[in-house]
N, C-alpha and C positions, 0 to 999 in steps of 0.2 A: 504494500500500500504506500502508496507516495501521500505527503500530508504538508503544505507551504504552512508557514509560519505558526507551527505549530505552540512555539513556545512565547510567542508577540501578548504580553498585557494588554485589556482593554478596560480602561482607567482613563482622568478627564481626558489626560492629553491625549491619548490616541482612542477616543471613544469606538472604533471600527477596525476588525480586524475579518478578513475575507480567507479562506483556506478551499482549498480547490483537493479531491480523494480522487483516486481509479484506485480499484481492485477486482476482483473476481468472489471475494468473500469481507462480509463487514464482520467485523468485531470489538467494537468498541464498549470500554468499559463505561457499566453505569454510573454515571456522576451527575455532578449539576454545578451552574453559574450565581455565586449568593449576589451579584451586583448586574447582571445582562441578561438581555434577549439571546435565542437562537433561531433564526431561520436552517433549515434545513430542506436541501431538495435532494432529494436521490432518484437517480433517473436509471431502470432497468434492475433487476433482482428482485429477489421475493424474500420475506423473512419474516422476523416478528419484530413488533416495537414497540418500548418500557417507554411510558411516560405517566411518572407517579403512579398512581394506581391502575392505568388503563397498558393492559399488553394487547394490542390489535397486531395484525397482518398487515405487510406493505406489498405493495406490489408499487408496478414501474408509474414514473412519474407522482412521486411522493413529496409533497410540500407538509411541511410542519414548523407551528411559530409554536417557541417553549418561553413562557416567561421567568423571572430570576426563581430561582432554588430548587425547580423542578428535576428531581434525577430523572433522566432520560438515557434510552439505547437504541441502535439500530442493530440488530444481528441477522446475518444471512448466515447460513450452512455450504459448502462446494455442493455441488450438485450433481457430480459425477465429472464426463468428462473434459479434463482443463483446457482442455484443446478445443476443443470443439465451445465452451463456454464465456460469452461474452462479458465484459468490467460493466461493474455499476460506478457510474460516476456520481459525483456527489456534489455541491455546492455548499456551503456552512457559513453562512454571516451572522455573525456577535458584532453585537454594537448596544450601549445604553443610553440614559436619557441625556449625556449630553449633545448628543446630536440634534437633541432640538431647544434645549434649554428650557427652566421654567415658562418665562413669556410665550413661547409657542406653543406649549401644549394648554396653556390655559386660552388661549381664543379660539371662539365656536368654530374659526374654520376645520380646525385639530379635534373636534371633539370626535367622531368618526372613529379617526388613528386612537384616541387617547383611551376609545371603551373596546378597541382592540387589543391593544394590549394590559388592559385592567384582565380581560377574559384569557389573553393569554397566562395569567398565571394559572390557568387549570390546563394548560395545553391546548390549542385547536389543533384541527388539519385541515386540509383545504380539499375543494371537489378537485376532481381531473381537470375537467376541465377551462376552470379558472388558471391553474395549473400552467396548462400548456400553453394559453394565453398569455403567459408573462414569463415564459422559457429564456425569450433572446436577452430579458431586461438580467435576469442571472447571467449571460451569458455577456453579456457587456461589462460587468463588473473585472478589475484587474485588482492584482495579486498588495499592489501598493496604492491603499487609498488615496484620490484623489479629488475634488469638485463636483466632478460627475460621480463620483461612487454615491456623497451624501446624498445627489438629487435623485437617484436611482433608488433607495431606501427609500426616500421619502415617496415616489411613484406605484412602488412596490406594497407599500404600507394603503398606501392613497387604495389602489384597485383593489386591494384583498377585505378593505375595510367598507366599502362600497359593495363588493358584491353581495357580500353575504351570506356568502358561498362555504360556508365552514361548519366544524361542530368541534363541542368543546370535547377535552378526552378524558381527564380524570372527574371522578366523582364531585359530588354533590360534598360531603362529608371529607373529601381528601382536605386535607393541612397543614401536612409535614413542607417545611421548607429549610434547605440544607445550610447548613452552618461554614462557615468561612473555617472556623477551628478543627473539623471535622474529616474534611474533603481529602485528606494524606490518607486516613484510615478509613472512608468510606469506599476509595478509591482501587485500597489494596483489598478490600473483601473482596468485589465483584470481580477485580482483574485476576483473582484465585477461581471462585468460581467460573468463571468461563474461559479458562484455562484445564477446571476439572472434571465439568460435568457429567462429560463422556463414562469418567473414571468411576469408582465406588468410591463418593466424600461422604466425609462424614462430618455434623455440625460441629463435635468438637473440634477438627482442625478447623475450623472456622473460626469457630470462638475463639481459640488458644490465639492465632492472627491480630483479632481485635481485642485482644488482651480481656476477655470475660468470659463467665461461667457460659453453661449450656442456655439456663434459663434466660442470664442477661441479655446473652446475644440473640435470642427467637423473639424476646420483645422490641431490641434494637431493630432488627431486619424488618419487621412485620409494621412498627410501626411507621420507617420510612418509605416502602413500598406495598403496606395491606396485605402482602401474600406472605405466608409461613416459607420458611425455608423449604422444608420438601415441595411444595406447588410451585415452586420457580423455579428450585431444579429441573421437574417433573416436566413443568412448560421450557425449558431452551432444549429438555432431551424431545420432546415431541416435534417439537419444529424444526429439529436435525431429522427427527424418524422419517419425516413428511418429504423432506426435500429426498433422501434416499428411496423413500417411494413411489417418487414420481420419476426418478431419471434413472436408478439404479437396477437392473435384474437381479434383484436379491428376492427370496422368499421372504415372507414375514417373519419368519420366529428368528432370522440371522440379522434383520435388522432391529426388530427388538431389542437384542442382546447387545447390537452392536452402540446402541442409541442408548447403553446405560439402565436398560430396564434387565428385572431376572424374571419375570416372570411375565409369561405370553397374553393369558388371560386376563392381567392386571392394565396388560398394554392395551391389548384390542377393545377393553373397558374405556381406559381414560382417554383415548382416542376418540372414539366415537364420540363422547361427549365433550372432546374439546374441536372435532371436529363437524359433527352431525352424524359420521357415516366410519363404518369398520373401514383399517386400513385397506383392504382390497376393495370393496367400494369408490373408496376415494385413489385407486389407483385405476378403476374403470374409466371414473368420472373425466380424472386427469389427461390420461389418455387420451380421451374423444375430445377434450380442450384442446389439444395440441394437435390435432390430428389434420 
């Protein structure tokens, strides 16, 4: 994965920092921004996507505005073969409120933008195709902010808040927002976890990591992402199962096994219900997608 200016602050003086990905597989660990925006566009792949308490499915042409402290993830799975499988490219601009200063977000022209990102702090995403509609204005943007970057945010911000065209993604109830003191150690659980999934983990190496008991840490996890430790493992090992079921000639019970499950009947259970349909079902379904 290539990643520009990965390690650039955005702080007053340089409130915009632009970073451009190609890969073939996402993996980023979950985390969050206690002082910024994130626009996100990934274009091509399929995966899941953490934000706060909402894990949805992406597929190609994915817009998503996160507002400050929400841990968010993009994960894709390979998909089989490398050669034959195309990069998801990605777009990511962070930038906060100095870009427009108090004075402008308090005049009615701003108010639009301004109850756009108040809602961005539960996460939105945006339809397709608004999406595509505002593809080149991503695509104009360069690597070192300039004049035109600002007006391009602000165009950007302008049409996504105008259309409409969105839904919010974590709950009603969500209200964890991440701590500046935190983000070293909330940083290295997840980038363990999805590094292990695959593997047989166990929450005590987890906890032992973030320096706390078994109990301390299931409250920790649960209450910055609402899911229990085992149902998120459970969810990055399914979304790995899914992509091997679609592209792979594997039988079922070797991708099970391979996707970190031990038992066949517990798979074809928690599948179906995180999918609708047993995993051969949905490798029929797939099929005649692709077809």
């Amino acid at each position: 994965m290539r990643e520009v200016n990965q390690h650039q602050k955005v702080d007053r003086r340089n409130p915009i920092k632009i970073n451009a990905l190609e890969s073939q597989n996402l993996n980023f660990p979950l985390h969050y921004h206690t002082n910024q925006y994130e626009m996100t566009l990934a274009l091509g792949g399929r995966g899941i996507r953490v934000v706060g308490d909402n894990v949805s499915e992406f597929d190609e042409n994915d817009l998503v505005l996160v507002g400050k402290g929400i841990p968010h993830t993009w994960i894709s799975t390979q998909s089989g073969d490398q050669s034959s499988q195309s990069n998801i490219q990605v777009i990511v601009v962070h930038f906060n409120s100095y870009i427009f200063g108090d004075e402008l977000l308090s005049r009615n022209e701003f108010n639009h933008i301004k109850d756009l990102l108040t809602l961005s702090e539960r996460g939105l995403s945006f339809g397709v195709d608004i999406t595509k509609n505002i593809l080149k204005r991503f695509y104009q943007f360069t690597l070192e902010p300039d004049f035109s970057t600002y007006m391009n945010i602000m165009e950007i911000l302008n049409t996504l808040a105008e259309s409409g065209d969105y839904k919010t993604l974590c709950s009603d109830t969500y209200s964890y927002k991440g701590r500046l003191d935190e983000t070293n150690k909330f940083e290295a659980i997840f980038n363990y976890i999805q590094s292990n999934y695959l593997n047989k983990i166990k929450i005590t190496d987890v906890a032992t990591l973030a320096g706390m008991n078994d109990s301390a840490f299931s409250h920790y996890f649960k209450k910055r992402t609402r899911y229990s430790f085992t149902d998120f493992i459970n969810l990055l090992r399914l979304n790995h199962a899914a992509k091997q079921i679609i592209y792979k000639h594997k039988n079922i019970a070797d991708i099970c096994f391979d996707s970190g499950f031990n038992n066949l009947s517990n798979f074809n259970r928690m599948f179906k219900k995180w999918k609708g349909d047993t995993p051969l079902q949905y490798r029929k379904k797939q099929a005649h997608l692709e077809a």
